[in-house]
C-alpha positions as CSV (number, residue, x, y, z in Angstrom):
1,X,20.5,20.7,-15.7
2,X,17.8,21.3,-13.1
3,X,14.2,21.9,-13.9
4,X,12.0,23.2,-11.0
5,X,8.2,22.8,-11.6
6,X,5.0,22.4,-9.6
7,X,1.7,21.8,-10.5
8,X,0.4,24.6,-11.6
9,X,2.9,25.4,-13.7
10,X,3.6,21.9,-15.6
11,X,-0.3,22.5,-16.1
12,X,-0.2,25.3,-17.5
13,X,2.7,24.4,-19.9
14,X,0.1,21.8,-21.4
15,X,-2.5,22.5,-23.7
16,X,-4.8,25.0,-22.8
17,X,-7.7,22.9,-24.7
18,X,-9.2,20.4,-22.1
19,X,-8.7,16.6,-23.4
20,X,-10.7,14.1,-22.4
21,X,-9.5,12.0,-19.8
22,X,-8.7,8.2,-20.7
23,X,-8.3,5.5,-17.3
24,X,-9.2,2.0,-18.1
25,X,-9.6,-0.1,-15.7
26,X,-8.3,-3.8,-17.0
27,X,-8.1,-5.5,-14.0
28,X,-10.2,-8.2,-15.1
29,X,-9.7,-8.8,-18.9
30,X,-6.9,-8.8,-21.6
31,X,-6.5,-6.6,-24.5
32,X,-4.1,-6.1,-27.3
33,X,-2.0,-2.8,-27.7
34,X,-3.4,-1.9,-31.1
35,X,-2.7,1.0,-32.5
36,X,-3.4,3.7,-30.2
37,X,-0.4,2.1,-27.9
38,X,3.0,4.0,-27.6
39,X,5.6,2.0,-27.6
40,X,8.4,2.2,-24.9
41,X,11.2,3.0,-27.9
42,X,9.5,5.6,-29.6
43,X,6.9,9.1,-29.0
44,X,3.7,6.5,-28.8
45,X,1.7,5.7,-32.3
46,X,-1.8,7.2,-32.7
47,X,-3.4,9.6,-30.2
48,X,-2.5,8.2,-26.7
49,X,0.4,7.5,-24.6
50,X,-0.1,4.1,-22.9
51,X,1.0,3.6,-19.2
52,X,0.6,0.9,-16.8
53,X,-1.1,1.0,-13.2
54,X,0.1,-2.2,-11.4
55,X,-1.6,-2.5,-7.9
56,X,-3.1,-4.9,-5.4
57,X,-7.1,-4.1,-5.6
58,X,-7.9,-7.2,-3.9
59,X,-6.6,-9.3,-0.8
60,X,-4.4,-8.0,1.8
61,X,-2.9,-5.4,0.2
62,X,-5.7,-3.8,-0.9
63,X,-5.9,-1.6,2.5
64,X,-3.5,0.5,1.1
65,X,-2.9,0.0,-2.5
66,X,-6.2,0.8,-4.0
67,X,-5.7,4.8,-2.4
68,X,-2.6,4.7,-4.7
69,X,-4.3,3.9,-8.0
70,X,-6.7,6.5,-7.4
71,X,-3.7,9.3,-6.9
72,X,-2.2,7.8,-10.1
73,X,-5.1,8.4,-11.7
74,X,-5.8,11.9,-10.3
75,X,-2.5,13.0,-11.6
76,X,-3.4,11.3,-15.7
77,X,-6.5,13.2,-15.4
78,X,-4.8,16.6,-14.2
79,X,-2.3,16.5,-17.1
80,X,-4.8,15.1,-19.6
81,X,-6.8,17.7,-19.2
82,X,-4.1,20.2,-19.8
83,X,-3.3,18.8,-23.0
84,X,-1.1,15.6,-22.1
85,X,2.2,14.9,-22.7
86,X,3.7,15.6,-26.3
87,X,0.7,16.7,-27.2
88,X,-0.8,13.2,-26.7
89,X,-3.6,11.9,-24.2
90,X,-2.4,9.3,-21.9
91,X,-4.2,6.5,-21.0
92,X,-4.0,4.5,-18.2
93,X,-4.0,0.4,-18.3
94,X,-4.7,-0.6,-14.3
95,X,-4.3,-4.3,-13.7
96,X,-4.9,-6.3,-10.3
97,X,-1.6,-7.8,-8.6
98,X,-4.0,-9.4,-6.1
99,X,-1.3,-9.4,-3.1
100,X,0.1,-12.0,-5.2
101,X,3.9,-11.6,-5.8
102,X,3.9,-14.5,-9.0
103,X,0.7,-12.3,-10.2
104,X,2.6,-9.0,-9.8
105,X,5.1,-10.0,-12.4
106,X,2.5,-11.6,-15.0
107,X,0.6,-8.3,-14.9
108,X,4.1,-6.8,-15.6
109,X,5.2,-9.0,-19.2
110,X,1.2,-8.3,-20.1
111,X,1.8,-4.5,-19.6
112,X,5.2,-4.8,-21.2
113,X,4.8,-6.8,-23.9
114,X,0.8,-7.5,-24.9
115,X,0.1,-3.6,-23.6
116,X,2.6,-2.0,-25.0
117,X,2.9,0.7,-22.4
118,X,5.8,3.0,-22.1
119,X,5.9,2.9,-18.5
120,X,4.8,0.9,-15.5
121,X,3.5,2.8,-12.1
122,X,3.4,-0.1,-9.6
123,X,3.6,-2.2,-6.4
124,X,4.0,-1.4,-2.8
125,X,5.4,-4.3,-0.8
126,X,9.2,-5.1,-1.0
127,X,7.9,-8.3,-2.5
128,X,5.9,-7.5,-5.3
129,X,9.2,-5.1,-6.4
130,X,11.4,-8.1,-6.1
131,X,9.0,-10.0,-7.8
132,X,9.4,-7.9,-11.0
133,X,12.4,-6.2,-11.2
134,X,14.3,-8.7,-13.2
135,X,11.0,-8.6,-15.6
136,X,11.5,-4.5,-16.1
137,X,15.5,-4.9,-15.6
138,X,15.6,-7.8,-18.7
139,X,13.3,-6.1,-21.1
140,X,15.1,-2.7,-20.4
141,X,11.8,-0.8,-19.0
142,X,10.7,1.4,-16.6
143,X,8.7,1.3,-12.9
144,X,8.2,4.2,-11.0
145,X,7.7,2.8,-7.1
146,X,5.8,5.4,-5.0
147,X,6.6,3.4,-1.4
148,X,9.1,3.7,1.3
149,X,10.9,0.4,1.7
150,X,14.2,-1.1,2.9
151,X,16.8,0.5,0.8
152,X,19.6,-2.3,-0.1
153,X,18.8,-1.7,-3.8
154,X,19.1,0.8,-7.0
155,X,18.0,-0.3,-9.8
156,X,18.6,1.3,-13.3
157,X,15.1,0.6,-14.1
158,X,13.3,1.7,-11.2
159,X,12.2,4.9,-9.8
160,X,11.6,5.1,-5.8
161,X,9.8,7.6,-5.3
162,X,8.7,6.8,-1.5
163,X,11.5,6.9,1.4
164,X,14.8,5.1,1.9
165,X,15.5,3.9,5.1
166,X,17.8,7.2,6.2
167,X,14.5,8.8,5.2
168,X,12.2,7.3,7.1
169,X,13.3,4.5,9.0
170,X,16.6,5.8,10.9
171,X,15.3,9.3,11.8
172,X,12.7,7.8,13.7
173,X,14.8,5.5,16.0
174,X,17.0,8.1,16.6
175,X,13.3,10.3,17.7
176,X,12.4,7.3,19.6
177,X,16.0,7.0,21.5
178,X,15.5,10.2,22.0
179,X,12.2,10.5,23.2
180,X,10.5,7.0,24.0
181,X,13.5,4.6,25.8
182,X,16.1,2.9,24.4
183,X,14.4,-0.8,24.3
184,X,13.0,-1.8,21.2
185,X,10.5,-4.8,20.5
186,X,10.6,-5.1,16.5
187,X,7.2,-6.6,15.5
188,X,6.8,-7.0,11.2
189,X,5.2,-9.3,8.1
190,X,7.1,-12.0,7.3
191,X,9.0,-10.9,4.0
192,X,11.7,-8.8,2.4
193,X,11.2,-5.2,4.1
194,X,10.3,-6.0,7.5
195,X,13.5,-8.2,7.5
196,X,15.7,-5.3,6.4
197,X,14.7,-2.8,8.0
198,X,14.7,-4.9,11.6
199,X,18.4,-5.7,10.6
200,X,19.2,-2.1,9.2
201,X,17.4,-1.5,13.3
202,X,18.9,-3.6,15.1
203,X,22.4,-2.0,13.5
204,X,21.8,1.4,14.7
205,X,20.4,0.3,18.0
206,X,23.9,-1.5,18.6
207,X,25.8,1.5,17.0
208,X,23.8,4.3,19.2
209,X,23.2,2.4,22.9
210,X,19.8,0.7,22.3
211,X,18.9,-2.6,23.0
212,X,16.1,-5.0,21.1
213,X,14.6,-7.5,23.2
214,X,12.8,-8.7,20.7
215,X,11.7,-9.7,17.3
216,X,8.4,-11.8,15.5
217,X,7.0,-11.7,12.2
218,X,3.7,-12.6,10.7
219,X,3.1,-14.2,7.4
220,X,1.8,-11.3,5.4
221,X,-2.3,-11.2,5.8
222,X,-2.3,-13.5,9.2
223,X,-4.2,-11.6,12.3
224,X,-2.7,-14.2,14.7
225,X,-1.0,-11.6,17.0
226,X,-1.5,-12.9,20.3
227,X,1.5,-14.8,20.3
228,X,3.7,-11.2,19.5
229,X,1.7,-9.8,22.2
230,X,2.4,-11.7,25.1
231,X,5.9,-12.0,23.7
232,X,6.3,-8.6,24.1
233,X,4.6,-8.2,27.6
234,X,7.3,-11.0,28.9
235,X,10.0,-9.3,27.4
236,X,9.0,-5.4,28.0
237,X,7.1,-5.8,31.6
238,X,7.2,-2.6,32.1
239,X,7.0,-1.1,28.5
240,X,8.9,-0.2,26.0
241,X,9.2,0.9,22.0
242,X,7.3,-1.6,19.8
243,X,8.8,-0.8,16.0
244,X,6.3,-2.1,13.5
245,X,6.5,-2.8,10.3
246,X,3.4,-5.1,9.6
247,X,1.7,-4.1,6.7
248,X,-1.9,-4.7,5.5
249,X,-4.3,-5.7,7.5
250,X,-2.6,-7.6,9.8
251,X,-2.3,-3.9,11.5
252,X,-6.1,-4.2,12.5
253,X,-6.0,-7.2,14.9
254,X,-2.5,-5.8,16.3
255,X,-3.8,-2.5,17.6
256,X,-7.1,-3.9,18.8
257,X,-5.6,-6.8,20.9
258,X,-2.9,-4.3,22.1
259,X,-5.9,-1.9,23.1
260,X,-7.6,-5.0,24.6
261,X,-4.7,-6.2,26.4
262,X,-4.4,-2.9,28.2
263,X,-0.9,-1.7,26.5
264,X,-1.2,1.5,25.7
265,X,0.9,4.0,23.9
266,X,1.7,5.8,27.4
267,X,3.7,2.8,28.4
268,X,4.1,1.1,25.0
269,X,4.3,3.4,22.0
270,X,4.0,1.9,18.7
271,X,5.8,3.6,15.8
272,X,4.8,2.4,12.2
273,X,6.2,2.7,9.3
274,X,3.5,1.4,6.8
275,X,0.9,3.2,8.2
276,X,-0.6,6.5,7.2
277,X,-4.4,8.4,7.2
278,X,-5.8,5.9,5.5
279,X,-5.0,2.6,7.5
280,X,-5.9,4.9,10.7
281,X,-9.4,5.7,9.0
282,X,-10.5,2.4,8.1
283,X,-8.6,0.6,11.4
284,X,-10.4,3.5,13.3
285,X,-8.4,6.2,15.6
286,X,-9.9,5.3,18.7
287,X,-7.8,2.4,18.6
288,X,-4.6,4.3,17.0
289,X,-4.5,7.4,19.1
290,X,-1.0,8.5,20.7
291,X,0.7,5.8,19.0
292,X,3.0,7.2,16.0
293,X,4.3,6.6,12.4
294,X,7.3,8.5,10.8
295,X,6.6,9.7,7.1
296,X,7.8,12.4,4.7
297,X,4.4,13.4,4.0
298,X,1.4,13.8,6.1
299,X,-2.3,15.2,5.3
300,X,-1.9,17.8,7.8
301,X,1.3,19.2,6.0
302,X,0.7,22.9,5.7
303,X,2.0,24.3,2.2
304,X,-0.3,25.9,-0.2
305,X,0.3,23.2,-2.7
306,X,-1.1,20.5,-0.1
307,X,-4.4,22.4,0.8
308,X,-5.2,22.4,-3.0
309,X,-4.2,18.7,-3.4
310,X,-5.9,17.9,-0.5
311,X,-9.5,20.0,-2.0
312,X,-8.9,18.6,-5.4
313,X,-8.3,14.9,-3.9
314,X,-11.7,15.5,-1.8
315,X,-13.3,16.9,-4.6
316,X,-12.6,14.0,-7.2
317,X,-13.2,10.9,-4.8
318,X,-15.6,12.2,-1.7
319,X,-15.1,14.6,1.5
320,X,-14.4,12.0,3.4
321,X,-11.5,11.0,1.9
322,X,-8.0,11.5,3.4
323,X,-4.4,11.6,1.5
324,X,-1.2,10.1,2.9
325,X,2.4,9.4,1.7
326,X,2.0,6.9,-0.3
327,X,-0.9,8.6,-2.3
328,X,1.6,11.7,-2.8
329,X,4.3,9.5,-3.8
330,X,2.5,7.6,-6.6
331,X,0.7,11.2,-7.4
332,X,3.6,12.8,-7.8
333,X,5.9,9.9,-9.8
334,X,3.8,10.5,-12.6
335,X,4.8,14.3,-12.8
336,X,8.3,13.2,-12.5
337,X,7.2,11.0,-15.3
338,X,5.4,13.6,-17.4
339,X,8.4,16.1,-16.7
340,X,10.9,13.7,-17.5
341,X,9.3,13.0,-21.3
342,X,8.0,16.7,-22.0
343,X,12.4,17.2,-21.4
344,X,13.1,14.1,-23.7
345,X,11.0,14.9,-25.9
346,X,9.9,11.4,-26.5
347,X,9.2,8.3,-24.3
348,X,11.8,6.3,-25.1
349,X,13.1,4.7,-22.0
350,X,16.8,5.5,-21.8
351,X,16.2,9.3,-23.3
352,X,13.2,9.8,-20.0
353,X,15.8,7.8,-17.5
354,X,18.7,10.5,-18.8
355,X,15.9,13.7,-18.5
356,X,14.8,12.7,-15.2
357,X,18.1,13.5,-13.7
358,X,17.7,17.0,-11.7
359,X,14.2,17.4,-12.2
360,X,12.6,19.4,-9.1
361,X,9.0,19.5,-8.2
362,X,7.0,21.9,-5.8
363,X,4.5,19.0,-4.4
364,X,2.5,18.7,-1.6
365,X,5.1,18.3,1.4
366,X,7.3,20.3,-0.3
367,X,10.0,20.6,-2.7
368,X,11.5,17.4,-4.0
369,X,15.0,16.6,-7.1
370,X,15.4,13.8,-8.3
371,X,19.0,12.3,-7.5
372,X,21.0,10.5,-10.3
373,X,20.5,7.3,-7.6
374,X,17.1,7.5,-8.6
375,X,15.4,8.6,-5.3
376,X,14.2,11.7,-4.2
377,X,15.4,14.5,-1.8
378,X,12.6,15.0,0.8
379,X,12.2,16.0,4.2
380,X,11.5,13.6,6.6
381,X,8.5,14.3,9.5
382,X,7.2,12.3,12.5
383,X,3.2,12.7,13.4
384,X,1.6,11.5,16.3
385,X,-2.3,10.3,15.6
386,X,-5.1,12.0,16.8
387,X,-8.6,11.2,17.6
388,X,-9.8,12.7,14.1
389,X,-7.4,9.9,12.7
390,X,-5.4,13.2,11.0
391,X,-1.7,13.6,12.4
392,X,0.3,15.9,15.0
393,X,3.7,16.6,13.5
394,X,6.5,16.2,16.5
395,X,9.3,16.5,14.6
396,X,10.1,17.7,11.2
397,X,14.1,17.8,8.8
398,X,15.5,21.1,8.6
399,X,15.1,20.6,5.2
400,X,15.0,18.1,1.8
401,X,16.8,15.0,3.1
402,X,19.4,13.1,0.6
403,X,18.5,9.7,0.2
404,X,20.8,6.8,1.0
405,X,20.0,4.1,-0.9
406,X,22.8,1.5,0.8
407,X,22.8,1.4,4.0
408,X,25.6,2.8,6.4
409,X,24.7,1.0,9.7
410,X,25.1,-2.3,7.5
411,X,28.4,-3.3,7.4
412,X,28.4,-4.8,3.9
413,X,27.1,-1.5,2.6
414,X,28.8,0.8,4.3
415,X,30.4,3.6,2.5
416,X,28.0,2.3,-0.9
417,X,26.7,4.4,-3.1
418,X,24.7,4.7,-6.7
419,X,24.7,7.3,-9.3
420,X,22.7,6.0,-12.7
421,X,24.7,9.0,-14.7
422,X,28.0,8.0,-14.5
423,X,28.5,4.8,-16.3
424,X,31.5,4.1,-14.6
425,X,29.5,4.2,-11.3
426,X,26.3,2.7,-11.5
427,X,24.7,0.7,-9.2
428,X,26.8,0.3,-6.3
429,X,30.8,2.0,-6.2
430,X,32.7,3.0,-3.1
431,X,31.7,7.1,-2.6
């Protein structure tokens, strides 16, 4: 069963009575669930339904995670104030994962267990998801993950609601083989993502004619990146692709060295992959122009349903604000969410994992289902940055792209797939 929504309309299936909105920030202290918690088994006791908000709003994470809380929370505020969801008011429980992965997952049990939530919207590095998913998979509950990561993974308790790596990742080597030369310098931080993606790389380079010269990581929040660069001027003397896949702000003292250094994107494009409007903004454009990033959302998308997210994003948190992926992931997870338990008709976990399945929204960049693997169809764009910090779109999918959540360059995954609605399936099963 399908069940095609956007915005407007899931808004104006709630209440027509504003409610008041309920965020509570809890980054800081400890409090018991009481009795205005839901609980993850049943429709939530008393007059809220709790959730969880689990993000880095402090160290080096907090670039580009605190951006996504305020989405989250942009999204509980638009369905609060159309009534909530089974006629309940949710309310938001944010908690600080402090770029910490052992944090991440202490934040988690307290959410879980001392919180009582009935679901979890959280992390964004590969390592904070690893670092709880045994947490969420053990108690048998539920994180919707709004990031595009490595793939190499589908879990029955998680929802990805950013890119896999056939999303994201592989269209834009082929664009790059294509476009920008066929020798590749893979530069990322030092954990689970950058890893696999440079292998799931490194795969399709060998499989379509390209070559990598090379490949360094950072420790995750380490600016050291004159070693990389001169690394990559001894190995690409005359230029070449630089793939990157640092994230946080480690990105800042890459592209300012690089600028220093004299390599610029005329003879050594960068393309990212973990960063979007906001990293340009607060790195600054004049040190990120012509270089590239490949997405399946960007601000400068034109639908009509972006223009009025963009407005009503503006409106909430300042003009000079600017929305990437990431931020329309998380946003729009938590109307797959909401969707998901208006269809179950409760918020027990299994009954909203089971109502998710076929579930379409009209968001931002476009229409999206969510697959029984539990990722979503989405098209898949490529932007080159400006000097406004805003993006060019160069290339763009025909259409929704079907993600892939195991890998077919890898050889151990090739020919894998996942399908959470058929038992017999599951997790991984030979398609």
């Amino acid at each position: 069963m399908s069940i095609q929504l956007n915005r407007r309309k899931f808004l104006i299936l709630g209440s027509a009575t504003a409610g008041s909105v309920l965020l509570k920030s809890c980054a800081s202290t400890s409090e018991g669930g009481g009795d205005a918690g839901g609980s993850a088994s049943g429709g939530g006791g008393g007059d809220t339904i709790k959730v969880g908000i689990l993000h880095s709003l402090s160290g080096t994470m907090a670039i580009s995670e605190t951006t996504v809380v305020e989405a989250e929370q942009l999204a509980i505020k638009e369905i609060n104030a159309a009534g909530g969801v089974l006629g309940k008011q949710i309310e938001a429980i944010v908690e600080d994962g402090g770029s910490d992965w052992p944090t991440f997952n202490e934040k988690a049990i307290k959410l879980i267990d001392q919180d009582e939530v009935v679901t979890v919207f959280g992390c964004w590095t590969s390592a904070s998801r690893k670092a709880v998913k045994d947490t969420f998979e053990t108690k048998n509950h539920q994180l919707w993950y709004p990031v595009q990561y490595e793939g190499q993974e589908c879990s029955k308790n998680i929802f990805y609601t950013g890119a896999a790596p056939n999303q994201q990742i592989e269209p834009a080597v082929d664009w790059l083989l294509e476009n920008k030369g066929t020798e590749f310098f893979l530069v990322g931080s030092d954990y689970v993502f950058p890893r696999t993606a440079n292998t799931i790389i490194k795969a399709q380079l060998e499989a379509k004619g390209g070559t990598t010269v090379g490949e360094d990581y950072l420790p995750l929040g380490n600016s050291e990146v004159t070693p990389i660069i001169s690394k990559i001027k001894a190995a690409l003397p005359n230029g070449g692709v630089i793939f990157n896949s640092l994230n946080g702000d480690s990105n800042v003292a890459l592209f300012k060295q690089m600028q220093a250094a004299g390599m610029g994107p005329d003879l050594y494009p960068v393309m990212s992959v973990s960063i979007a409007e906001e990293e340009v903004r607060q790195i600054g454009p004049e040190f990120l122009k012509g270089h590239y990033a490949s997405w399946n959302y960007f601000q400068s998308v034109e639908t009509p349903e972006n223009a009025k997210w963009v407005s009503d994003f503006k409106a909430e948190y300042g003009p000079e604000r600017v929305t990437n992926d990431p931020m329309e992931a998380a946003y729009v997870m938590v109307y797959f969410w909401a969707m998901a338990v208006e269809k179950a008709g409760t918020t027990d976990i299994d009954a909203v994992r089971e109502a998710a399945y076929g579930l379409t929204f009209d968001a931002p960049n476009g229409l999206y289902t969510l697959n029984p693997n539990h990722h979503l169809s989405k098209a898949v764009r490529i932007g080159e940055i400006r000097e406004d910090g805003q993006f060019d779109i160069v290339s763009s999918s025909d259409g929704p792209v079907d993600p892939l959540p195991w890998n077919q360059y890898v050889e151990d995954t090739k020919g894998k797939a996942c399908d959470w609605s058929d038992p017999e399936k599951g997790e991984q099963y030979d398609a």
